[in-house]
N, C-alpha and C positions, 0 to 999 in steps of 0.2 A: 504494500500500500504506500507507501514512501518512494518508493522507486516512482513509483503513478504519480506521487502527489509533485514531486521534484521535476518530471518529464511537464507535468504540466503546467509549473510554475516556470517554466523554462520557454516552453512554448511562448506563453502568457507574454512574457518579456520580452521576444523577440518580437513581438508584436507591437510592439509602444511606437505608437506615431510621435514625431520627431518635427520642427519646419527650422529649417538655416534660413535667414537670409543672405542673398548672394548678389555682391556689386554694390550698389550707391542707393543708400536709402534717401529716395527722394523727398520734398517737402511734399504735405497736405496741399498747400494752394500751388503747384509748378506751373501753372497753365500763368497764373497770374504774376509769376515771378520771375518766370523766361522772358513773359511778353514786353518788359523793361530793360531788360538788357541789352543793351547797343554795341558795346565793345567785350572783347576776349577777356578783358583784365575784372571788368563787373560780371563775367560768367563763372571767371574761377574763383575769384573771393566768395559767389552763392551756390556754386555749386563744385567746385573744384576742377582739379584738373578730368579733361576726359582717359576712357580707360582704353581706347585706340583712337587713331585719327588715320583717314585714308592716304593711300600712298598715290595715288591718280586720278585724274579727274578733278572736279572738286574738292575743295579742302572741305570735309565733314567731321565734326566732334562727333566721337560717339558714346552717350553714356548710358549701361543699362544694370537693369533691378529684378532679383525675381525670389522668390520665396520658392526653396526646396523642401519638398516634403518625403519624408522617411518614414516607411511602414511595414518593417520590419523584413519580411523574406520577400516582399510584393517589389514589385521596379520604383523606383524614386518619380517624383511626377515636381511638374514645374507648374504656380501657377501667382497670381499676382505681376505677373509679366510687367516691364515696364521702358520704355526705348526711347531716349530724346536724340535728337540727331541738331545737331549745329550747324547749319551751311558758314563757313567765317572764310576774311577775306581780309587777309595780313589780319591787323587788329578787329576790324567791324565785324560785328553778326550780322549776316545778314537775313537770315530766316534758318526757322524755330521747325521743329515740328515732334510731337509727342505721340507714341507707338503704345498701346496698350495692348491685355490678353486679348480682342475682339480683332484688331490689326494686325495680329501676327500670326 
């Protein structure tokens, strides 16, 4: 009966849902907070630096957020998704734009 009761405490355990977050937690209001920033210098004082920037083409910030969740022997699942993209141009921003779980 212990052998049972340890196998099933075991079980039990491995089962504990878990959530990381992963990359930049962004603010509550970002829609309102991107929409004022003009230059690179007020992007990274509010939101820092990004976590890649393109190598051709446009120069685009990219910064993203997502909430991993862990459920024991089940596959990890992503969700809270979240993607701003920075179009910049030497110092200027020139346009915004916000990618959510529904966009990607």
């Amino acid at each position: 009966m212990k052998k049972v009761l340890f196998l099933l405490a075991l079980v039990m355990a491995s089962c504990a849902l878990q959530t990381k977050h992963r990359g930049y937690v962004f603010p509550e209001n970002l829609e309102e907070r991107v929409a004022n920033i003009k230059t690179t210098t007020q992007l990274q004082d509010e939101i820092g630096d990004p976590q890649t920037r393109t190598m051709y083409g446009d120069e685009v910030w990219v910064y993203y957020s997502a909430d991993e969740n862990l459920h024991g022997p089940f596959p990890t699942t992503y969700d809270n998704k979240k993607v701003l993209l920075v179009w910049v141009n030497g110092k200027k921003v020139l346009k915004t734009k916000i990618l959510d779980d529904k966009d990607l």
